[in-house]
C-alpha positions as CSV (number, residue, x, y, z in Angstrom):
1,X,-45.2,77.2,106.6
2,X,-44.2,80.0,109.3
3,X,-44.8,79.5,113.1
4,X,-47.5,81.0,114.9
5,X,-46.5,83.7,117.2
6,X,-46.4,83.3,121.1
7,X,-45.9,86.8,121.8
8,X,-46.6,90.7,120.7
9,X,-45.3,94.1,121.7
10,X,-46.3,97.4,120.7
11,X,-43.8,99.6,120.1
12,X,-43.8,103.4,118.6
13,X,-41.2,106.4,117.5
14,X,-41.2,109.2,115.7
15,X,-38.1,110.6,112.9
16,X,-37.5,114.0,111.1
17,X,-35.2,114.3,108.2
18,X,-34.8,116.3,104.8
19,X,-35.4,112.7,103.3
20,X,-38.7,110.7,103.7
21,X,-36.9,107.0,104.4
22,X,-34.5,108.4,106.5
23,X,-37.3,110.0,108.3
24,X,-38.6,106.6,108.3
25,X,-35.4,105.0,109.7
26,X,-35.1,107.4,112.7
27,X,-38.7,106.4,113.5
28,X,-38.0,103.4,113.7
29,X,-35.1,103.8,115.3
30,X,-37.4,105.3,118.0
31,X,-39.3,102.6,118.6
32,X,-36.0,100.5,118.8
33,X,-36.6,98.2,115.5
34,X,-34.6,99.8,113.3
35,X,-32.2,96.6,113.0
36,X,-34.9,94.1,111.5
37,X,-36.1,93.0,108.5
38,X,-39.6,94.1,108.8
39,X,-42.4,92.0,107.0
40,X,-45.8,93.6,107.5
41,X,-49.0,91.6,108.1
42,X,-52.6,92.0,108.7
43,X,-54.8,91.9,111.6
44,X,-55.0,88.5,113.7
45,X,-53.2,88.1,116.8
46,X,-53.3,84.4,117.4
47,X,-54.7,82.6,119.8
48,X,-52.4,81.9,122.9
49,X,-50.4,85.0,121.8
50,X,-49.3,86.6,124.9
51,X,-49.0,90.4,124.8
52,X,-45.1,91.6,126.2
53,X,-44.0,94.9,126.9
54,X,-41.1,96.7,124.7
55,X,-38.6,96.1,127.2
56,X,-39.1,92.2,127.4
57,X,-39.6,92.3,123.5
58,X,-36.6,93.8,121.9
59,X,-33.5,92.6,123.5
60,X,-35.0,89.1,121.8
61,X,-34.7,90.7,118.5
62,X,-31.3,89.8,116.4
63,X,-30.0,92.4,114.0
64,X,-31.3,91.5,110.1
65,X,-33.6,89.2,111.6
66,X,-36.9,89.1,109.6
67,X,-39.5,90.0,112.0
68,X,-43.5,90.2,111.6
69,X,-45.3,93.1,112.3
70,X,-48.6,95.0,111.9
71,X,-47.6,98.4,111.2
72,X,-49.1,102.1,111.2
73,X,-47.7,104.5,109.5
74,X,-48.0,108.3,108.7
75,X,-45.7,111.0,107.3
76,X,-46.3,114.9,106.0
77,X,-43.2,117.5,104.7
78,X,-46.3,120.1,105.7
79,X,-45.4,122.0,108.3
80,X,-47.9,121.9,111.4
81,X,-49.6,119.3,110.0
82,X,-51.1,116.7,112.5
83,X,-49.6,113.0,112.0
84,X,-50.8,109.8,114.1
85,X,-50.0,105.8,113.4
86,X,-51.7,104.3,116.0
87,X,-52.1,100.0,116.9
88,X,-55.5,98.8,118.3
89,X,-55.1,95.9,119.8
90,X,-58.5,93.3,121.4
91,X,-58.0,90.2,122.9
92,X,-60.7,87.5,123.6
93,X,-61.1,86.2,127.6
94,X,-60.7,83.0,126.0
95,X,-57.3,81.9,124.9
96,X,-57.8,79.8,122.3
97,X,-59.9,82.0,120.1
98,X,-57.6,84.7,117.9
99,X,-57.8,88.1,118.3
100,X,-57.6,91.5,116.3
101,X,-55.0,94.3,115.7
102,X,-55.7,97.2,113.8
103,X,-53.4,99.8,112.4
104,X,-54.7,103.0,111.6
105,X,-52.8,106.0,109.9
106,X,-54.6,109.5,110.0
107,X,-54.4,113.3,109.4
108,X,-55.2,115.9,111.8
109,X,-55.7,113.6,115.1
110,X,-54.4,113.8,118.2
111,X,-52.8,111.3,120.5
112,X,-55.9,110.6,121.9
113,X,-58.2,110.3,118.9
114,X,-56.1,108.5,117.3
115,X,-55.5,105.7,119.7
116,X,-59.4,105.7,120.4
117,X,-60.2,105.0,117.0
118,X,-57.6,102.0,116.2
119,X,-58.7,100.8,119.6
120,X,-62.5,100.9,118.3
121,X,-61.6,99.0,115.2
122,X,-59.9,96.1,117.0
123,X,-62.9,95.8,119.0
124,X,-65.4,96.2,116.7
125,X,-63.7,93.6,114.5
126,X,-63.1,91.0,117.4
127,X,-66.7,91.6,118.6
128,X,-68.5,91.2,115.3
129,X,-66.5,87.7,114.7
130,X,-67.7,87.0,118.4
131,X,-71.4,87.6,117.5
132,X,-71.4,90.4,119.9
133,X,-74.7,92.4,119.2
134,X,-73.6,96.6,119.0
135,X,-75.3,99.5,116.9
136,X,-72.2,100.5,115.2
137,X,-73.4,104.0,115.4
138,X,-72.7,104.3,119.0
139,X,-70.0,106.2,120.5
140,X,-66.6,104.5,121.5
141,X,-67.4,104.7,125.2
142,X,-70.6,103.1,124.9
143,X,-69.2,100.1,122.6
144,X,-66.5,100.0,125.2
145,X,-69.1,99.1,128.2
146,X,-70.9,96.8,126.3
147,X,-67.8,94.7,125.1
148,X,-66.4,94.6,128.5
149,X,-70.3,93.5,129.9
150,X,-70.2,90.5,127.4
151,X,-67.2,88.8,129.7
152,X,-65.9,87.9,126.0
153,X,-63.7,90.4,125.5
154,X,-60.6,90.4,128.0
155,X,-59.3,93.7,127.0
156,X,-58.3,96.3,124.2
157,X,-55.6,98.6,124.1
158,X,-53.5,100.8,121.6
159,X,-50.5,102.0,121.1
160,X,-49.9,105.1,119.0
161,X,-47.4,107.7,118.1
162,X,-48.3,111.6,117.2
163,X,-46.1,114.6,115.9
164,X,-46.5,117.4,114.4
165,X,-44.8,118.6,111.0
166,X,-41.4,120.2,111.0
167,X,-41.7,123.6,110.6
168,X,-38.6,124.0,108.4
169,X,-40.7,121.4,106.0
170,X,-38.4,118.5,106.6
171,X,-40.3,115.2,106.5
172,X,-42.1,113.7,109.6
173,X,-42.8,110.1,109.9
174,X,-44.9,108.5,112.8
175,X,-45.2,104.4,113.2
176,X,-46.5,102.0,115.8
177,X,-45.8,98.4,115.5
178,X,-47.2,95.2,117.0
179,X,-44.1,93.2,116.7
180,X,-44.5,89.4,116.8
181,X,-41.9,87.2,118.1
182,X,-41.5,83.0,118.2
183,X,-40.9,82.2,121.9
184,X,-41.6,78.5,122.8
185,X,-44.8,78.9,124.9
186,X,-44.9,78.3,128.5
187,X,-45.8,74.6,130.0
């Protein structure tokens, strides 16, 4: 049986290249994870998992290291095209319940929207295991307020990286990781 995580960063990058895994590779490369052996998961972050920022995050990382991750990712060869992999990430005010992550990979988003809506799934996942009431037809913002009124939701956030096709037709990938990492946790 594997450890539970004490810690997650979000990381992100963007990689052109004639070849689609080489695009791949120079995205991650961008978001400086390019050495491990990434094993994707789903959506919990676990309780007592304390979010990290990049910088703390990957100098902890040892080359061909097997590493867990929630990844987004999105690629086009069309040039112009709109790419976005964005993370959503909501954490509960109490520490000992789990949290969600979402990854979401889309066409034709921006930056923005994109973030937004993998924000808006985290939420929406981590509220409706909470037994938060919502109309699921309301707007993000709205949502938003009412999580944050409930005092059971500490925060969400997201992380997400957006490009446009190469206009030479080259392919263009996009990813955004939450990287989880084993640090004993703090007394």
């Amino acid at each position: 049986m594997f450890p539970v995580p004490t810690q997650v960063f979000l990381t992100r990058g963007v990689g052109i290249h004639r070849q689609p895994l080489t695009a791949f590779e120079y995205a991650l490369r961008d978001a400086d994870i390019e050495q491990q052996n990434l094993v994707t998961v789903s959506s919990i972050l676990p309780p007592r998992c304390r979010l990290i920022s990049r910088e703390e995050g990957v100098p902890t990382l040892a080359p061909g290291e097997i590493t867990f991750c929630v990844m987004a990712r999105a690629e086009t060869n069309e040039p112009g095209r709109r790419i976005a992999a964005s993370i959503g990430l909501a954490r509960p005010k109490d520490p000992a319940v789990y949290g969600y992550i979402s990854e979401h990979h889309g066409y034709g988003m921006t930056e923005h929207q994109a973030g937004d809506y993998a924000e808006d799934l985290a939420a929406t996942m981590l509220a409706s295991t909470l037994g938060i009431e919502f109309d699921p037809n309301a707007a993000w913002d709205e949502r938003r307020k009412l999580y944050e009124t409930t005092d059971l939701i500490v925060d969400t956030l997201s992380m997400t990286a957006a490009a446009t096709g190469a206009d030479t037709g080259e392919w263009t990938c996009a990813v955004a990781c939450a990287v989880f990492r084993f640090a004993p946790l703090a007394a």
